[in-house]
C-alpha positions as CSV (number, residue, x, y, z in Angstrom):
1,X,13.3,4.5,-10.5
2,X,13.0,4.0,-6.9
3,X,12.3,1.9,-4.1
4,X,10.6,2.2,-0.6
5,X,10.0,-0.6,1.6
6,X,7.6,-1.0,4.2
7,X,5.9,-3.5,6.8
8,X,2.1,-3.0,7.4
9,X,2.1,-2.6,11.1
10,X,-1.8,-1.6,11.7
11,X,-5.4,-3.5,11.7
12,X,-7.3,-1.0,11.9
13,X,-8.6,1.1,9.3
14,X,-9.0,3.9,11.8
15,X,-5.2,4.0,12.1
16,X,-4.1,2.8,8.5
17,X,-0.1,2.8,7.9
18,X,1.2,4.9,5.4
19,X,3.0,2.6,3.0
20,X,3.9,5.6,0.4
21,X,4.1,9.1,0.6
22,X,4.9,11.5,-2.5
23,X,6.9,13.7,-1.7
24,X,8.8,16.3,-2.4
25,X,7.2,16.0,-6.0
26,X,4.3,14.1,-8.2
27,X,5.2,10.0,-8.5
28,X,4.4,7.4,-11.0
29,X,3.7,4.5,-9.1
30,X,4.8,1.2,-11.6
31,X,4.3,-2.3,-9.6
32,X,3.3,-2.7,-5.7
33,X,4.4,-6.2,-4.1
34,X,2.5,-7.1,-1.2
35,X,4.1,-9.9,0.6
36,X,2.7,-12.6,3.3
37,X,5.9,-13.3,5.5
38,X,3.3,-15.2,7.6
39,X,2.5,-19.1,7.9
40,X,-1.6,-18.3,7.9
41,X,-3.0,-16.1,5.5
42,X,-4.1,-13.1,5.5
43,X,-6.1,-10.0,4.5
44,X,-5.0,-6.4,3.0
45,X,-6.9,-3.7,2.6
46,X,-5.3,-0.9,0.6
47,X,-6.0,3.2,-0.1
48,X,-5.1,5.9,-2.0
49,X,-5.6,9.0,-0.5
50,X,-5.0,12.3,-2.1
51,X,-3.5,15.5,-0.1
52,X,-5.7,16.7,2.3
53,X,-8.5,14.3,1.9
54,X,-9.9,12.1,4.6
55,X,-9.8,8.2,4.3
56,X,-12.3,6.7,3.1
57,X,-14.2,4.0,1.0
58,X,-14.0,6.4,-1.9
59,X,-10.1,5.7,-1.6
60,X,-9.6,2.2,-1.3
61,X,-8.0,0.0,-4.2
62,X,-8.5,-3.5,-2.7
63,X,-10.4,-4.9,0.1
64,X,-9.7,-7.3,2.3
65,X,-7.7,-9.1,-0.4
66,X,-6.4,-12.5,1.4
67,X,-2.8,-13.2,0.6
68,X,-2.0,-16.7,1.1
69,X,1.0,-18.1,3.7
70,X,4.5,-17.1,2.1
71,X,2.4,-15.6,-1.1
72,X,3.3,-12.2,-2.9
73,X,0.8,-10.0,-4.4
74,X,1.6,-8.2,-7.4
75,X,-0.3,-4.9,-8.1
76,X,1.5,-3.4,-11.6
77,X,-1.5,-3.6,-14.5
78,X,-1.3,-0.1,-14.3
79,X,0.7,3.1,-13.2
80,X,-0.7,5.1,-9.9
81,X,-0.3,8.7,-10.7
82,X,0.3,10.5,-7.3
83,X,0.1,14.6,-6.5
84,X,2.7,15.8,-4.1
85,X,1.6,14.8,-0.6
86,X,-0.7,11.9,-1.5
87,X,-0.4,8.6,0.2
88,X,-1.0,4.9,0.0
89,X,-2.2,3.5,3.2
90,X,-3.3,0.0,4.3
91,X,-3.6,-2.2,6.7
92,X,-3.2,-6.2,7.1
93,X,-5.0,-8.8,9.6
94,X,-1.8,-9.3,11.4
95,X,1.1,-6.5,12.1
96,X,4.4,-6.8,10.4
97,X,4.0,-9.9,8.8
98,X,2.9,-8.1,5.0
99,X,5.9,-6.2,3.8
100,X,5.2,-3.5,1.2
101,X,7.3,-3.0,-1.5
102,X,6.8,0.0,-4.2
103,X,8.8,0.7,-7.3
104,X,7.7,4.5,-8.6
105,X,9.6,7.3,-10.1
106,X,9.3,11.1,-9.6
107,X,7.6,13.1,-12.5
């Protein structure tokens, strides 16, 4: 298992950060913490995209999900299955105040 660690430093779904990349190899993606290191709340929105594809609505995994002040969102039901070169991208109401946290393993 592995770890990468991000903060979501974009608003705007036109420039999205990219949380996750898999790379060099397919992942298994096994939990996703979003945490709200802010005093208001505040809103996530959150993609998959495969290599090579475009963002879009057809890629997103939660929208505008409103994390409360000092909450953590927990995203682990299920395990994300990523190709090499696919990416999780989101995007927050306010810039470096939801840090990203990804636990996945390389398959």
């Amino acid at each position: 298992m592995s770890i990468e660690t991000n903060l979501i430093a974009s608003t705007s779904s036109a420039s999205p950060t990219t949380v996750y990349t898999s790379s060099p190899a397919e992942s298994a993606v096994t939990t996703i913490f979003f945490c709200n290191t802010d005093s208001s709340a505040i809103d996530v929105t959150v993609w998959i995209v495969p290599n090579g594809d475009t963002l879009g609505d057809e890629h997103m995994i939660m929208k505008e999900l409103t994390i409360n002040a000092t909450d953590t969102f927990a995203f682990g039901s299920e395990r994300i299955l990523m190709g090499t070169s696919d990416t999780i991208q989101a995007i927050a109401g306010t810039t470096n105040k939801v840090s990203v946290v990804i636990s996945y393993t390389s398959i």
